[in-house]
C-alpha positions, -999 to 999 in steps of 0.1 A, spaced: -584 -45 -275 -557 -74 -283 -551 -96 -258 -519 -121 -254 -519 -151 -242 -484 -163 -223 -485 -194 -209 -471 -203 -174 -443 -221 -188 -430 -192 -211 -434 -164 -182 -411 -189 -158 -385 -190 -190 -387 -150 -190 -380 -153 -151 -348 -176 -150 -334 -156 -175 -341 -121 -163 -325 -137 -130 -298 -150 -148 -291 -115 -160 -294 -99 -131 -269 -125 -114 -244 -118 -142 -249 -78 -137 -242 -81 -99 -210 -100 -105 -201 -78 -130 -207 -52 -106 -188 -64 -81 -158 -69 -101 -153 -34 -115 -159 -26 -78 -128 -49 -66 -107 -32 -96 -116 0 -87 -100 -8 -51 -73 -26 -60 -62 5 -80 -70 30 -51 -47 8 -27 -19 5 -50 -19 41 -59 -23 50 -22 10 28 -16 34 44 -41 27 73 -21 28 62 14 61 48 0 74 80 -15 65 97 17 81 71 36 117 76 15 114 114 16 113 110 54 143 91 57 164 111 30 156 140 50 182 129 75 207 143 55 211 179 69 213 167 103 238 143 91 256 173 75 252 193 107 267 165 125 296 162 107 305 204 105 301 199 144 266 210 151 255 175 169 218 168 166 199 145 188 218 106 181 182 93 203 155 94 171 175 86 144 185 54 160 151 43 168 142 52 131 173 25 123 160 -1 144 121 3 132 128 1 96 152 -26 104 125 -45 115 101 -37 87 127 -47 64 133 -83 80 92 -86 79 91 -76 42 123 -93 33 111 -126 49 76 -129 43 70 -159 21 61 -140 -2 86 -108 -2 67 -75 2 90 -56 -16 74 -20 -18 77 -25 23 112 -29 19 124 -5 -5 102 21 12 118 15 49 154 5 35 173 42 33 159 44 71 182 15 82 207 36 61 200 74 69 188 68 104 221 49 118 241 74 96 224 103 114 229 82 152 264 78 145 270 114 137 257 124 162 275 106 190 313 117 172 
């Protein structure tokens, strides 16, 4: 049988620095979990903001309606106009400009006061 002799000394040096590791492997850890999040969010906004301008764009047949005389409700569009109006002003004026926020709610201000207006000639 061999035997080893480790001092008390060298098995504390073989703790701190399996600790050490360990620390290191947790923050790692933690940053490829942040990442990870960061790139879910962002992904999950371009399409929250997609959605958001294929809502507003779809104003245009009731705009078109409007105008060849079949009047659609003025009542929802304008409230469209004023929200995205608001949104805008937020992202616009935010010290530091959100600008997904505004490009996403700016053809509202546009489509929704269009479609308001066309309605009420």
């Amino acid at each position: 049988m061999i035997c080893f002799e480790v001092g008390e000394h060298d098995m504390e040096e073989v703790l701190k620095k399996a600790e050490a590791e360990a620390e290191h492997l947790e923050e790692k850890a933690v940053q490829i979990g942040e990442s990870a999040e960061k790139s879910k969010m962002k992904i999950v906004g371009v399409i929250a903001s997609g959605l958001s301008i294929c809502m507003y764009v779809s104003y245009i047949p009731q705009i078109l309606g409007n105008l060849s005389g079949h009047q659609g409700d003025w009542i929802q569009p304008f409230v469209a106009f004023i929200n995205c109006t608001m949104w805008v002003g937020y992202g616009f004026f935010k010290e530091h400009r959100d600008w997904p926020l505004v490009i996403a709610n700016s053809p509202g201000i546009i489509f929704g006061l269009t479609a308001a207006i066309t309605a009420r000639l």
